[in-house]
C-alpha positions in Angstrom: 138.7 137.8 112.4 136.4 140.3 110.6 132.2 139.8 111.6 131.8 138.5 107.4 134.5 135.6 108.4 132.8 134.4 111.6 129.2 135.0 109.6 130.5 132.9 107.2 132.0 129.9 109.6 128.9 129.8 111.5 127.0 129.2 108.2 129.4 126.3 107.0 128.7 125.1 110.7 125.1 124.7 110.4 124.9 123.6 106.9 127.7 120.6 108.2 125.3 119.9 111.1 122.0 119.9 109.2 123.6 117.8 106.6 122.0 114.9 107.0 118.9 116.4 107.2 119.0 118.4 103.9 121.1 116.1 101.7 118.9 113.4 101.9 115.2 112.1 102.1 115.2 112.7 105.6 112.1 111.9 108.3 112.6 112.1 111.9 112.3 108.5 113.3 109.9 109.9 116.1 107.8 111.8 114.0 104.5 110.4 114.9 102.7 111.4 111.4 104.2 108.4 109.5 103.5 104.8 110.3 105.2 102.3 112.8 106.8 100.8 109.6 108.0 104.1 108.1 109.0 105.6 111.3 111.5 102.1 111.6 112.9 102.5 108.1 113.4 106.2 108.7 115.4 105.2 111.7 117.4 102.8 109.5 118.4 105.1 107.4 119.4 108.1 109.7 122.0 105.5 110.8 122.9 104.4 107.6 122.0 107.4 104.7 124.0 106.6 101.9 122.2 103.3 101.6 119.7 103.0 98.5 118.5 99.5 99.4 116.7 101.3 102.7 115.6 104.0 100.7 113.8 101.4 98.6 112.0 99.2 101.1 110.8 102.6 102.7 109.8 103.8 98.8 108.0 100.5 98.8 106.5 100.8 102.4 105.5 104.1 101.2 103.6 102.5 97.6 101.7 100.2 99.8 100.7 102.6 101.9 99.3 104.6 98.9 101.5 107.6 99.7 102.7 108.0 96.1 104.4 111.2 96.0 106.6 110.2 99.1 107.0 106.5 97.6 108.8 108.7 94.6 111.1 110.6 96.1 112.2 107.7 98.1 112.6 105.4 94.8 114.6 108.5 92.9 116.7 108.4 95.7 117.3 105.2 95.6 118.1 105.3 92.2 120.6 108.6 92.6 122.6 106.3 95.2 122.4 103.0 92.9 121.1 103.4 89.3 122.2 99.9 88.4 119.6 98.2 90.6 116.7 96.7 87.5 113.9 96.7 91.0 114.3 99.8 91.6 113.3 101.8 88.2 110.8 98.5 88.6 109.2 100.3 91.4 109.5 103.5 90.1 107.9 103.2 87.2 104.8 101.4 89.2 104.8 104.4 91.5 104.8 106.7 88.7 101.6 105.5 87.0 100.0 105.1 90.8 100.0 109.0 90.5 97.2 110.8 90.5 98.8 112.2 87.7 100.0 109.2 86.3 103.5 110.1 84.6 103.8 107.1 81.8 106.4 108.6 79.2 108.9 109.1 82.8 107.1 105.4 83.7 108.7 103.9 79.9 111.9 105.6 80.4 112.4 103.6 83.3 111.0 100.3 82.3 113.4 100.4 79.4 116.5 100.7 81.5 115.2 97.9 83.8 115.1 95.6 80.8 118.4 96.9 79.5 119.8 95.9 83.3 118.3 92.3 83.3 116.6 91.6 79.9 115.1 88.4 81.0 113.0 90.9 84.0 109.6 89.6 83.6 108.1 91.4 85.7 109.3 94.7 84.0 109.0 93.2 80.7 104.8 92.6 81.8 104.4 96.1 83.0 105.7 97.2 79.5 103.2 95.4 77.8 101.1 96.7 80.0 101.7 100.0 79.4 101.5 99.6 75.8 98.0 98.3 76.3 97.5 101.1 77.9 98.5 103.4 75.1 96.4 101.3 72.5 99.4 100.3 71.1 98.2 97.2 70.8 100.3 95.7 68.4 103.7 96.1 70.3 101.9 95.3 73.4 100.6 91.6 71.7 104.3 90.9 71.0 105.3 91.2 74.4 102.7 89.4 75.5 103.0 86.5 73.6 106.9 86.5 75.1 105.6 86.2 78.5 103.2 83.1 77.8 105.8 80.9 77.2 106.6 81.8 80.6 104.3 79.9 83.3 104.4 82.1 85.8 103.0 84.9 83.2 100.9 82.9 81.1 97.8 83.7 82.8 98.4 87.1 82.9 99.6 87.2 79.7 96.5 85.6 77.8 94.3 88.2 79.9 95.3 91.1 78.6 95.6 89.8 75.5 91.8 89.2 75.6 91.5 92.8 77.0 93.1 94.1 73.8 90.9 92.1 71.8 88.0 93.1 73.5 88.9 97.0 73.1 89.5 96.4 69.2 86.1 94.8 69.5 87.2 91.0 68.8 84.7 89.2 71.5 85.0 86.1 70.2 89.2 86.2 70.3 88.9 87.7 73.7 86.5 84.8 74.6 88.9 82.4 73.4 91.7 83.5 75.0 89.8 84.0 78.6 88.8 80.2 78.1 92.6 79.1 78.1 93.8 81.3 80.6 90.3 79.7 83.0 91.7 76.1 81.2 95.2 76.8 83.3 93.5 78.0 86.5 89.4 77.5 86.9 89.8 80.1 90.1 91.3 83.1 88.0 89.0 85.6 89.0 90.6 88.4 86.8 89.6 86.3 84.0 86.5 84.9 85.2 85.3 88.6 85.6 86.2 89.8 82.2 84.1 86.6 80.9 81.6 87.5 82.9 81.5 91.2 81.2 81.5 89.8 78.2 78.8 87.5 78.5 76.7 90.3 80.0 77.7 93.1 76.6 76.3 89.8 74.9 73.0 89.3 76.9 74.6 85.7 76.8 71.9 83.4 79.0 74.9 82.1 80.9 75.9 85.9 82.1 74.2 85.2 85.5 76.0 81.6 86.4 79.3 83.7 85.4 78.3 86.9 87.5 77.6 84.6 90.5 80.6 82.9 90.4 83.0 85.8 90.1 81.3 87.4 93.4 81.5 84.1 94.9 85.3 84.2 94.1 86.3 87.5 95.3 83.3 88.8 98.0 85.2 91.5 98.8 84.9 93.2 94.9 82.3 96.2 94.1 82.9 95.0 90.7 82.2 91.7 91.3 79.1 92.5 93.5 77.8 95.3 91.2 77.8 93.0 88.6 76.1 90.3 89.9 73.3 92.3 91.3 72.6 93.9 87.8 73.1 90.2 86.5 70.0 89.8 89.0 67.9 92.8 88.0 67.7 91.9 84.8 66.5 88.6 86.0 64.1 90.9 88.2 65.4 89.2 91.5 65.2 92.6 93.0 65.5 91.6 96.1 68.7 89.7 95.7 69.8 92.6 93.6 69.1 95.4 96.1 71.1 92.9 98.8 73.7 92.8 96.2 73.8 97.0 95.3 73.9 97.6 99.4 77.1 95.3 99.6 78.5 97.2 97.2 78.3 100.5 98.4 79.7 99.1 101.8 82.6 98.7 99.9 82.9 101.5 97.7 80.4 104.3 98.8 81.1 106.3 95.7 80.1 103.5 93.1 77.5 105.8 91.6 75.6 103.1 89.0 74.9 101.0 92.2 73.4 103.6 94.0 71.0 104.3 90.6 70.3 101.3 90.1 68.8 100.8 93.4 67.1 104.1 93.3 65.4 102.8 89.6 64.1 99.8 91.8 62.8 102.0 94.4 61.2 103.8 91.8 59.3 101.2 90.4 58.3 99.8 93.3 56.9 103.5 93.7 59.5 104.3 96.7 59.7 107.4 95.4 61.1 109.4 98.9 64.1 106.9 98.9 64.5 106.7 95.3 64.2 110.7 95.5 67.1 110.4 98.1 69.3 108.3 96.2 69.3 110.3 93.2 70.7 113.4 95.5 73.5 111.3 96.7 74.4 110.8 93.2 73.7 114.1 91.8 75.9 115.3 94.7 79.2 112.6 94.0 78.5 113.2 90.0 76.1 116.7 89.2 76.0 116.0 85.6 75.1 112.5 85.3 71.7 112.7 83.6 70.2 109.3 84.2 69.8 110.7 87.8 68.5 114.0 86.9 66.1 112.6 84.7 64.9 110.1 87.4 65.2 112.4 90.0 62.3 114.5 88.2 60.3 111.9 87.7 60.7 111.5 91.6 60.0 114.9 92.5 57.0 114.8 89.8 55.1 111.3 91.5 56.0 112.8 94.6 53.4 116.1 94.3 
C-alpha cells in the first residue's frame, strides 16, 4: 500500500471518529464553561445527536440564558433536523431579534412559515404583529392585532400595543382608550398601567403621580417603574422621596443615565455641588455627549471655584 493510500485511510479515520463532534452543534458535557443545565442537555444530545427536539430545549436553555448567538445555532439546527416543527422557527425568530444585531427580515421569514405550519399559532401570529409595529407598519400590524383580541388569552396584549401604535402616530386619546379596556380586563396589568402612566405624565395630567405610584407599587423590581415615579415626585418637589426613588433605580440598572442626572440636578439645587459635580462624571463617562450633563457639570465646576 503506497504512503498517499495509508495518508488517506488515516484521514477518513479521524474524520469518522470526530464525526460527531464536527457534524453537529457539539459541547463537551464536562465542559465546565456552560451551565449545569446546558452541560445536561449537551450530554443528552451526544447520546442522541440526530434529535432536533434536544437541540431545541438546549436553544431555549441557551435564550434564557441570554446567550443569543449560541441559542441560534442550536435553533438552526434544530430546524436543519426538523423544519416542520411551527416552535421552533417560533424561537428562532425570538432569538433573532434578541441579537444585538437584531436580524428582523431573517426574523419574518420565519414567522411566516410558523403560521403557514399552524395558522391558528398565536403566539407567532402576536410576534408578527409585533414586528410590524416595530417596522411602523402600523396598518398591517392593527389587523393582526385586532385578530388576536377576539382571542382571551391575547386580548390584553393585543389592546396594548394597539395603544402603543396609537401613541407613536400621536393619537393619546385612542391610546388612552384602548389602555382603559385592556386595565377594565385586568386592574393589575402593569404593562398597561405603565404606558398610562406615561401618558398621563407627556400630559402633565394631575393624576400622573397616583398612576406613577401604583405602577412602582406593581412591579418594585422596574427601573422604569421607579424612574418614573421618582420624577413623578420631583415635579411634586418631594425630593426626598424622589432621590430614595432615583437610588433604587440605579440599584437596578446602574447605567440608567436620566436617574443619575436627575439626582445630580437635585444635588445642585440644594447647592451639593461636589456630588452633583460627581454625578455628572459618571454620566459623562457612560454617555460623553449627552449635553444636559455637560452643561450642568459647568455650572458645577463654575459654583465650585
Amino acid at each position: 500500500m503506497s504512503r498517499l493510500a495509508i495518508f488517506i485511510g488515516l484521514l477518513l479515520i479521524f474524520a469518522s471518529c470526530n464525526n460527531s463532534a464536527t457534524s453537529t452543534r457539539y459541547i463537551n458535557e464536562n465542559d465546565t464553561a456552560y451551565s449545569a443545565d446546558i452541560r445536561s442537555a449537551s450530554s443528552k444530545i451526544n447520546k442522541d445527536p440526530k434529535n432536533p427536539e434536544l437541540f431545541y430545549l438546549r436553544g431555549n436553555a441557551f435564550f434564557f440564558e441570554k446567550r443569543f448567538k449560541d441559542a441560534q445555532a442550536d435553533l438552526e439546527w434544530a430546524i436543519s433536523l426538523n423544519n416542520k416543527q411551527p416552535i421552533y422557527h417560533l424561537k428562532l425568530a425570538e432569538t433573532l431579534l434578541a441579537l444585538d444585531s437584531a436580524q428582523p427580515l431573517k426574523a419574518k421569514d420565519h414567522l411566516e412559515i410558523a403560521l403557514r405550519l399552524k395558522p391558528d399559532f398565536h403566539e407567532a401570529k402576536l410576534m408578527s404583529a409585533y414586528l410590524l409595529l416595530a417596522r411602523q407598519q402600523y396598518t398591517e400590524a392593527e389587523k393582526l392585532f385586532l385578530e388576536l383580541q377576539q382571542i382571551p388569552d391575547y386580548s390584553e396584549k393585543s389592546l396594548i400595543y394597539r395603544a402603543v401604535a396609537a401613541k407613536e402616530q400621536k393619537d393619546t386619546t385612542t391610546a388612552m382608550n384602548l389602555l382603559q379596556l385592556a386595565l377594565n380586563e385586568n386592574s393589575e396589568n402593569y404593562d398597561a398601567t405603565m404606558q398610562y402612566t406615561l401618558l398621563l405624565m407627556a400630559k402633565k395630567d394631575p393624576q400622573y403621580l397616583v398612576w406613577a405610584k401604583k405602577a412602582a407599587t406593581m412591579n418594585e423590581f422596574s427601573d422604569e417603574a421607579l424612574y418614573h415615579y421618582g420624577l413623578a415626585c420631583q415635579w411634586q418637589q418631594s425630593y426626598k422621596t424622589a432621590m430614595e426613588l432615583y437610588e433604587r433605580t440605579l440599584k437596578l440598572n446602574p447605567n440608567h443615565i436620566m436617574a443619575r442626572y436627575n439626582m445630580a440636578v437635585i444635588e445642585f439645587d440644594f447647592e451639593n455641588y461636589k456630588t452633583a459635580l460627581n454625578h455628572c462624571n459618571q454620566i459623562i463617562e457612560m454617555a460623553p455627549d449627552f449635553q444636559k450633563a455637560i452643561v450642568l457639570k459647568s455650572n458645577c465646576s463654575e459654583k465650585l471655584k
